[in-house]
KOLNUDO-152147 format. One record per residue: x, y negated, z of N, C-alpha, C in turn; residue in three letters. Coordinates in steps of 0.05 Angstrom, whole numbers, plus 5000, padded with zeros to 4 digits. Example, Ala and Ser with C-alpha at 12.3 -4.5 7.8 and 13.67 -1.06 7.14 Angstrom:
BEGIN
526451145156524650905156526450665156ALA/525750455142527350215143525849995157SER/
***
This chain:
BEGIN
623024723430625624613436626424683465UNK/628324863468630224813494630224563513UNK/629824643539630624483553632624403573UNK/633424233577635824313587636624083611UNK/637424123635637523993663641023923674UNK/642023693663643423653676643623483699UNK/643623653721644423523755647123533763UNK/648023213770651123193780650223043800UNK/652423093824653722823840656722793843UNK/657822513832659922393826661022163847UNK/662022153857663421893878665321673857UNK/666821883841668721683832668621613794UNK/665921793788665221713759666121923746UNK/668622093754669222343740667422523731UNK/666322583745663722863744661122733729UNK/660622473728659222363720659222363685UNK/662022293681662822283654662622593639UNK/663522813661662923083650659723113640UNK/658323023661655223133660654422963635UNK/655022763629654322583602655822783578UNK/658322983579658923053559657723243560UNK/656223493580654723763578652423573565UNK/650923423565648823333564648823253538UNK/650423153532651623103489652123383484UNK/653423563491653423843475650823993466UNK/648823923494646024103489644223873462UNK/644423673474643723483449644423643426UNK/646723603426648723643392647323983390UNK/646624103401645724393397642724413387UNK/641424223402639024253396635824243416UNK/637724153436635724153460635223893471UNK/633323903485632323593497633923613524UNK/636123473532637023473552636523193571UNK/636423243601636123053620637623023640UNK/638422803646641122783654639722623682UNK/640922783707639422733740642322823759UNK/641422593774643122543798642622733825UNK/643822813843643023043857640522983877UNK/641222653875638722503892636122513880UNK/635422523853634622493841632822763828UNK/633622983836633523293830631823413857UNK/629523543848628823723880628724033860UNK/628724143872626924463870625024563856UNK/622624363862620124473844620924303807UNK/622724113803624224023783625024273763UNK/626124513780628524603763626224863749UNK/623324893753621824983741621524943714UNK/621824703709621024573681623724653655UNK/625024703662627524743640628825043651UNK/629125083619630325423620632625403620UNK/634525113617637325213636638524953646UNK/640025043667640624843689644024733674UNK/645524593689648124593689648324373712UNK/649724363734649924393757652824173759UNK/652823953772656323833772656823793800UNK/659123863807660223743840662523723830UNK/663423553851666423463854668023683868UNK/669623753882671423883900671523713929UNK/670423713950669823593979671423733995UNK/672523454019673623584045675623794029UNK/674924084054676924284042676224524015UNK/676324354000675324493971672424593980UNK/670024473978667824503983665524323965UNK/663324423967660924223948660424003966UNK/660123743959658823563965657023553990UNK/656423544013654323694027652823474033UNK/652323244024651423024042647923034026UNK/649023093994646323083980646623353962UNK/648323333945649123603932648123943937UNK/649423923961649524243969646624333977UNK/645324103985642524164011640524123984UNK/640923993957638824053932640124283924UNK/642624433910642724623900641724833922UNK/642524823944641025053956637625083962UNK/637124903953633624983955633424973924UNK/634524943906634125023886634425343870UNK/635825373893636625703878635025933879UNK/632825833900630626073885629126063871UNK/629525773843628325753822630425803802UNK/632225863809634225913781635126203774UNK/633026453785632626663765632826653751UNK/633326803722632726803694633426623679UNK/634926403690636026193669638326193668UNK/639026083644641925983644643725813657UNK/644925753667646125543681649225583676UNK/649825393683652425223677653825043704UNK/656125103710656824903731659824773725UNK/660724563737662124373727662524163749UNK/666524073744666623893759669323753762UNK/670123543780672823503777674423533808UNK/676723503809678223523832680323373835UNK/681623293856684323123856686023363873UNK/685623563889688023733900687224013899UNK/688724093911687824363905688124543877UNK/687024763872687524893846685524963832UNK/682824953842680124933840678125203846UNK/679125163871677825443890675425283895UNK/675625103906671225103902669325203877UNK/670525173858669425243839669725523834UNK/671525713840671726013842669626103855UNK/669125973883667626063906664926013903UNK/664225783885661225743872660525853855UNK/662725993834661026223820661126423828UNK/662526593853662426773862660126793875UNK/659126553884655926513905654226543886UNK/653626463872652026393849652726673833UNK/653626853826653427093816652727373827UNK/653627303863653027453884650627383886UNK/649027203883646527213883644427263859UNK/645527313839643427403821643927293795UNK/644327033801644426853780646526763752UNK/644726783736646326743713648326623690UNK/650126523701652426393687652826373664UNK/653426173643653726323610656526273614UNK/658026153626661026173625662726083659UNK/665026053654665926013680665825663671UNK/666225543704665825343706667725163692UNK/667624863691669124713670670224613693UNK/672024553695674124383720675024143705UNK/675923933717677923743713679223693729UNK/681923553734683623483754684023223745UNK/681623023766680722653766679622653727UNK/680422473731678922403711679122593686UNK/677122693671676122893649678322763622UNK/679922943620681022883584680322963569UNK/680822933542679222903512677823283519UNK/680923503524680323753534677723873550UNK/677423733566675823703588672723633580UNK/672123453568670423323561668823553535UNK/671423623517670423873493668924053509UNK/670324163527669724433545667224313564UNK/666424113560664224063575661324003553UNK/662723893534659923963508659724263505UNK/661524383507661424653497659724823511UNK/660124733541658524933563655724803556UNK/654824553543652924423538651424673517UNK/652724663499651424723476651225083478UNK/652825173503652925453510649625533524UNK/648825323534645825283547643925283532UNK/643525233498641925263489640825453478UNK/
***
């Protein structure tokens, strides 16, 4: 069985509700999915599962999270060779250039995407939520 790592950090519950719907898609696919907070997530973690899916919000000036977020994904990324991953998230302004600029980092560096990221603008609709099982079940 597939395994499968979902890591978010959420402030306002939005991104939170995404990572619960990637996390029902890989389910509904077939995989054992685990659902972790960015506090909650280190590095030698992202060994154990062949694919990641990754949540931040949109920070400051369209940016990741940096307080806990950014400082685990970045020591995580020289374990996420060869896997699949997935990233995801929501925003209140902007047009969702952090999320352009994180898969641009994250593909400039090696790593493997199965699709582009899932966005929401605040809180995730019925749309939103699909496209977030979907990137789920795109992981397995």
């Amino acid at each position: 069985m597939n395994k499968v790592a979902v890591v978010y950090w959420s402030g306002t519950g939005n991104t939170e509700a995404m990572a619960q719907a990637v996390a029902k898609g890989a389910r509904d696919a077939g995989a054992e999915a685990d659902l972790f907070t960015a506090a909650e997530f280190d590095a030698a973690m992202a060994d154990r599962y062949e694919a990641l899916a990754f949540g931040c919000p949109a920070m400051g000036s369209e940016e990741l999270e940096d307080g806990e977020f950014e400082p685990m994904f970045s020591a995580c990324r020289a374990h996420l060779g060869g896997r699949k991953l997935g990233l995801f998230g929501s925003y209140d302004w902007g047009d969702g250039e952090w999320m352009r600029t994180w898969q641009e980092n994250c593909r400039a560096g090696g790593l493997s995407l199965v699709s582009d990221g899932v966005i929401a603008n605040n809180a995730p609709d019925k749309e939103a939520l699909a496209a977030c099982e979907a990137l789920g079940a795109a992981l397995v």
